[in-house]
TORKE-184298 format. One record per residue (C-alpha): x, y, z; residue in three letters. Coordinates in nm, 4 decimals. Layout:
% residues N
+----------+----------+----------+------+
!        u !        v !        w ! resn !
+----------+----------+----------+------+
!        X !        Y !        Z !  ALA !
...
+----------+----------+----------+------+
***
This chain:
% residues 190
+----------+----------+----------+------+
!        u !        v !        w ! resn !
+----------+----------+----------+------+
!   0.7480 !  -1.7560 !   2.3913 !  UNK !
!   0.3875 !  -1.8302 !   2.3570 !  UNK !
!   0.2170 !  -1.6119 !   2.0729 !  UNK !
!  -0.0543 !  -1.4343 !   2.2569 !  UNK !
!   0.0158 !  -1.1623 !   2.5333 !  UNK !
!  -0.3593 !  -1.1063 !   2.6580 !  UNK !
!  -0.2299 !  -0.7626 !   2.7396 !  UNK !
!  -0.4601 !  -0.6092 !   2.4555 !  UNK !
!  -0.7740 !  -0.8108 !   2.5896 !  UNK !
!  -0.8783 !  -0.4388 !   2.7848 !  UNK !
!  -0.8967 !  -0.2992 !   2.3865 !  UNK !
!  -0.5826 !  -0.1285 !   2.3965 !  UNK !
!  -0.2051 !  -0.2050 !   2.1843 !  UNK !
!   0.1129 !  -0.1022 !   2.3026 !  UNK !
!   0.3308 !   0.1634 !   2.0978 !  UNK !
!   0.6756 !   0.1419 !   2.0101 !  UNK !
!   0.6978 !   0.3940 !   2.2036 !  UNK !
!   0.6064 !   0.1836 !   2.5312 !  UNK !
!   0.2439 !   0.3691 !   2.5533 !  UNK !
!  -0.0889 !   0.2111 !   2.5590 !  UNK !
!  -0.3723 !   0.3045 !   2.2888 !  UNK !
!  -0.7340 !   0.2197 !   2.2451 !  UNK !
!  -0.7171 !  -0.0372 !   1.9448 !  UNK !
!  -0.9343 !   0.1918 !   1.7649 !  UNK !
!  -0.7300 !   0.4820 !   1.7865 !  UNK !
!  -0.6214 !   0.6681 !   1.4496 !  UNK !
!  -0.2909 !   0.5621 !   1.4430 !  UNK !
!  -0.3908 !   0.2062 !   1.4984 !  UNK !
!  -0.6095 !   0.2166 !   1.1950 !  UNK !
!  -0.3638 !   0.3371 !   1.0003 !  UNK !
!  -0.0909 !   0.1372 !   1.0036 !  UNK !
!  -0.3622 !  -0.1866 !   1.0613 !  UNK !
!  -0.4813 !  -0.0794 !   0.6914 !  UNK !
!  -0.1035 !  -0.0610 !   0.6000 !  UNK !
!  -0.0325 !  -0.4364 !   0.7227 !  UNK !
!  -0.4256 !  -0.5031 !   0.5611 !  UNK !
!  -0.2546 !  -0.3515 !   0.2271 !  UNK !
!   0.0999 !  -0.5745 !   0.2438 !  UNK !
!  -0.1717 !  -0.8853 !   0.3212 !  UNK !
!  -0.3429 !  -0.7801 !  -0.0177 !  UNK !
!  -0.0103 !  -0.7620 !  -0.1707 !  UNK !
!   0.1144 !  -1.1073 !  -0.0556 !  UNK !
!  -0.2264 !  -1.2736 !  -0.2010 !  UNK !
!  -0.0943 !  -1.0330 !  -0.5651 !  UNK !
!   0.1869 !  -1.2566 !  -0.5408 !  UNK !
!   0.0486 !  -1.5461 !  -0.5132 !  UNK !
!  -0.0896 !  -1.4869 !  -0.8836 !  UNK !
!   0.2161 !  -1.4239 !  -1.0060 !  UNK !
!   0.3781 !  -1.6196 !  -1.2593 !  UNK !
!   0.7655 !  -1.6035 !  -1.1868 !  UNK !
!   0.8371 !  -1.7481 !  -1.5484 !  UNK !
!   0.6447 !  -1.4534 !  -1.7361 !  UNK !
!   0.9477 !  -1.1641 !  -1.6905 !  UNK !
!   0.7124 !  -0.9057 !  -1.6309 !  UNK !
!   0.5513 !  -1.0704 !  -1.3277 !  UNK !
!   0.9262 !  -1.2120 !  -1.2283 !  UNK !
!   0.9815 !  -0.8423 !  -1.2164 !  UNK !
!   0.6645 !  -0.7336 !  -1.0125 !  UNK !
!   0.7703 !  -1.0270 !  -0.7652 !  UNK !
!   1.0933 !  -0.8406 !  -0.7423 !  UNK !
!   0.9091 !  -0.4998 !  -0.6665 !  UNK !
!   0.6521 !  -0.6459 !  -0.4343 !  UNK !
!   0.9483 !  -0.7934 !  -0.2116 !  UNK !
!   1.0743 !  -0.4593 !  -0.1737 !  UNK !
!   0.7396 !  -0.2991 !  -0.1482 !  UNK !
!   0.6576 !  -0.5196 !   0.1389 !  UNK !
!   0.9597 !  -0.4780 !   0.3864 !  UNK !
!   0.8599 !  -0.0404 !   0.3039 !  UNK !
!   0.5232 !  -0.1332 !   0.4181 !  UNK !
!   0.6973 !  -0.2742 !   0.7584 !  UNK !
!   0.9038 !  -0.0001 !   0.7566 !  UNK !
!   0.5733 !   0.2161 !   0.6897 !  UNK !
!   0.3735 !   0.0074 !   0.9843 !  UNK !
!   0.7230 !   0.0913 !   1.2527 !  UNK !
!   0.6961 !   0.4177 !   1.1714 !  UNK !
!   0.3460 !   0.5181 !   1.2329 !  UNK !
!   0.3315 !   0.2916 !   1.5352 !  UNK !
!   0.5890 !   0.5471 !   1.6736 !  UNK !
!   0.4966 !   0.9140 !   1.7219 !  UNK !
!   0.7527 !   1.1550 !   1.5867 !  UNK !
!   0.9278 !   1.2853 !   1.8518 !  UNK !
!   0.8519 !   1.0477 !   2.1043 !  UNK !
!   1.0454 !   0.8229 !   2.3003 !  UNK !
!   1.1982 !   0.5534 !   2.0534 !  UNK !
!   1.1320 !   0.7723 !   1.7313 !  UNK !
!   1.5180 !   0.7750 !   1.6633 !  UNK !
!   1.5306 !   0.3998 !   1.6849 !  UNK !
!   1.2969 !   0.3881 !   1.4079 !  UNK !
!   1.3480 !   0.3633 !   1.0006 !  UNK !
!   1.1104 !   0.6333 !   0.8575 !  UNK !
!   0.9916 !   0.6534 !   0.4743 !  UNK !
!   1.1316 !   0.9146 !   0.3566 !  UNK !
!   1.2132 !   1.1042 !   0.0163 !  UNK !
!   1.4158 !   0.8285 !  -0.1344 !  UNK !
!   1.1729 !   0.5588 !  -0.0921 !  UNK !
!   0.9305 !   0.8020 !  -0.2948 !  UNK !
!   1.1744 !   0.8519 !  -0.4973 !  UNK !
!   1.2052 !   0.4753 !  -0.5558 !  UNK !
!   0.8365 !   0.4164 !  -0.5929 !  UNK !
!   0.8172 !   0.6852 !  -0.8771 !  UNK !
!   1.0812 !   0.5287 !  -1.0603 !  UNK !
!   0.9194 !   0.1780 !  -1.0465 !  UNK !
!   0.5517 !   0.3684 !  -1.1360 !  UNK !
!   0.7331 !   0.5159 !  -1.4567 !  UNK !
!   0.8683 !   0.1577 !  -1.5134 !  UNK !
!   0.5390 !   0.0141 !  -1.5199 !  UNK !
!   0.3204 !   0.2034 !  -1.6657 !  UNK !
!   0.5690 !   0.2774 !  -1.9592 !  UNK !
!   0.4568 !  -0.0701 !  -2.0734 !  UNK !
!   0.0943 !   0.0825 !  -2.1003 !  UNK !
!  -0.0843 !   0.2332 !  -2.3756 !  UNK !
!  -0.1449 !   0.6230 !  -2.3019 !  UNK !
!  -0.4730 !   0.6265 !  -2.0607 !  UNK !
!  -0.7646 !   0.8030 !  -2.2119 !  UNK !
!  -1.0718 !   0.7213 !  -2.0012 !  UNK !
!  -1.1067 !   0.6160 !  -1.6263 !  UNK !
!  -1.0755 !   0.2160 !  -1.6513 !  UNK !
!  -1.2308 !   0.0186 !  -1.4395 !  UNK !
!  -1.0937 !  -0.2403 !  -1.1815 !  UNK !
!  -1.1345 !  -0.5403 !  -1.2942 !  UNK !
!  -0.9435 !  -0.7852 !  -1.6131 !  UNK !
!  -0.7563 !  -1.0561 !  -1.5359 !  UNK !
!  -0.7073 !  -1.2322 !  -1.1613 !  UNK !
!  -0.3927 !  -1.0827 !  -1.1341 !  UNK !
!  -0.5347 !  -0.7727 !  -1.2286 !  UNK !
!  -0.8161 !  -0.7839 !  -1.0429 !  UNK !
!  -0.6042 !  -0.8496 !  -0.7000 !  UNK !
!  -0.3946 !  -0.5419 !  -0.8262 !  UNK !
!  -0.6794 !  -0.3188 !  -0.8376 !  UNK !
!  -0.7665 !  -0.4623 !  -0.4482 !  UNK !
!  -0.4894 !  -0.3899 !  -0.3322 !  UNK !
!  -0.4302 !  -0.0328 !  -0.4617 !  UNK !
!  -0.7737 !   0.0577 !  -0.3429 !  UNK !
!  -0.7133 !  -0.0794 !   0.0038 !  UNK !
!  -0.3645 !   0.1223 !  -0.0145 !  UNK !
!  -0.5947 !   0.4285 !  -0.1235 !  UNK !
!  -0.8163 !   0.3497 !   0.2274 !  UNK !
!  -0.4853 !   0.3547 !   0.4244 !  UNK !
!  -0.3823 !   0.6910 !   0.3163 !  UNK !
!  -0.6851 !   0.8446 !   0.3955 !  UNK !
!  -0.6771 !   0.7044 !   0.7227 !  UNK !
!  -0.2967 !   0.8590 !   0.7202 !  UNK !
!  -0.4777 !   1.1589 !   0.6162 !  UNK !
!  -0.6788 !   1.1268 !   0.9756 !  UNK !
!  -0.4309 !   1.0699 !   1.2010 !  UNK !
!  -0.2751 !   1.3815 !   1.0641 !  UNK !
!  -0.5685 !   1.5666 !   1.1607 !  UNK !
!  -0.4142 !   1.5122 !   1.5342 !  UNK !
!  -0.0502 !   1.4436 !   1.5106 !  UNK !
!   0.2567 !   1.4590 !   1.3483 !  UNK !
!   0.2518 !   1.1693 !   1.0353 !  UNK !
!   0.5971 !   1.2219 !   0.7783 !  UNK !
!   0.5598 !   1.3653 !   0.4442 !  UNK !
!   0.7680 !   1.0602 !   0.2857 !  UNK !
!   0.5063 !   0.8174 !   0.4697 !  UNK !
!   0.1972 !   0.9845 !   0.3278 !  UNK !
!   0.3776 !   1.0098 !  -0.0726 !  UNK !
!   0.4830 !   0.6642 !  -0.0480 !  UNK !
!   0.0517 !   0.5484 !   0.0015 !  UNK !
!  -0.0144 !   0.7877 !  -0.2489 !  UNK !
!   0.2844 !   0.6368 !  -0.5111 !  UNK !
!   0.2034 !   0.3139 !  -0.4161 !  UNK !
!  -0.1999 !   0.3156 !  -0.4705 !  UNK !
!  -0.0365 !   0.4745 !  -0.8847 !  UNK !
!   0.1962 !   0.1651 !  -0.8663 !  UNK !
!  -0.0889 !  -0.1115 !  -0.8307 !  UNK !
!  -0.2949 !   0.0696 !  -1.0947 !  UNK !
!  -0.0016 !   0.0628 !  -1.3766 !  UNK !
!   0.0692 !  -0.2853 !  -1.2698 !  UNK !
!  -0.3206 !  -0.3693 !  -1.2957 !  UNK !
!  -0.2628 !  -0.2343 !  -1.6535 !  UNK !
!  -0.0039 !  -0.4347 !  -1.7562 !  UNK !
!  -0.0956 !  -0.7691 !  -1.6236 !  UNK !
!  -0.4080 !  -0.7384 !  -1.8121 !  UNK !
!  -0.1773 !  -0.6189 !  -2.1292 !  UNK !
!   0.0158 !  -0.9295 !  -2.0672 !  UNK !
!  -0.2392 !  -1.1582 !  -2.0286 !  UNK !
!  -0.4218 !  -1.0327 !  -2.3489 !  UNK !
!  -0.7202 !  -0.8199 !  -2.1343 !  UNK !
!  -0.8162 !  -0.4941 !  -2.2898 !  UNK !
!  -0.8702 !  -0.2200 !  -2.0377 !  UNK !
!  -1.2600 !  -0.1872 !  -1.9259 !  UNK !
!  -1.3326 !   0.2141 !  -1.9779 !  UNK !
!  -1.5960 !   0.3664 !  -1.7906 !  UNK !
!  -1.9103 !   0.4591 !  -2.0026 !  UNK !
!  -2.0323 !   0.7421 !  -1.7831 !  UNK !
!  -2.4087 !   0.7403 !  -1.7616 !  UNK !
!  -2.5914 !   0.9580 !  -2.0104 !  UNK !
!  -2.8599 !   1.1796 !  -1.8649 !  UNK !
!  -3.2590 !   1.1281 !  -1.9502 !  UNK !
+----------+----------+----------+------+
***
């Protein structure tokens, strides 16, 4: 089977649920930012040191993280309802559930926060704070597509735990690699 289909050379993508979209359509920006956000969380990995336990354990995480994502990608590229919809694993309170757990896992390693911090620290911090803000982009374009259709509750609270998962991750790799958090020093006004 040859990779390319040339059926989307007109600008449209095929559904799961066997319609045709333009490839700028609100659900195709969605879950395009959601595969955008597992990318960003793949090129996390790659900074990962599997010997250091914490970042063994983040590796861990991100592997499950990832195949949600997929899950995340299926089930906006199938409107609720529609034909297909009960072929297709949604996100739903368990998975939230899940994420909340590993947030509270995370950021128990951290030091209370006490100012807004900003995104940067170490490299694997800095790909941590990436990601979480290109997580934060997909839910508001989650947000959108709600605007006009259906989207699942557990979908949009697993982008919103998720973008809180990268930032107490960010934290700790820059705990573990010795980086004090940045805080913001709010301009004064003249």
């Amino acid at each position: 089977m040859k990779l390319y289909t040339r059926t989307g050379d007109d600008g449209t993508t095929g559904l799961f649920s066997g319609s045709r979209v333009s490839k700028d359509d609100p659900r195709i920006e969605a879950y395009g930012t959601v595969d955008e956000t597992n990318a960003c969380i793949g090129i996390v990995m790659g900074a990962c040191e599997a010997t250091q336990p914490v970042e063994a354990r983040m590796l861990e995480v991100f592997a499950q993280v990832q195949s949600r994502l997929f899950d995340l990608g299926a089930d906006l590229a199938t409107p609720q309802g529609g034909k297909q919809s009960d072929r297709v694993m949604r996100i739903t309170d368990a998975h939230v559930q899940e994420a909340e757990r590993w947030i509270d896992e995370f950021d128990g390693m951290n030091a209370p926060l006490r100012a807004f911090v900003m995104p940067s620290g170490c490299e694997l911090a800095a790909r941590l704070h990436l990601a979480r803000t290109v997580s934060r982009r997909a839910e508001r374009l989650m947000v959108t597509l709600s605007m006009r259709e259906p989207v699942g509750a557990g979908a949009m609270q697993y982008m919103n735990r998720l973008s809180d998962l990268l930032f107490a991750m960010a934290r700790v790799a820059n705990k573990v690699h010795g980086v004090n958090d940045v805080p913001w020093i709010p301009s004064t006004r003249q």
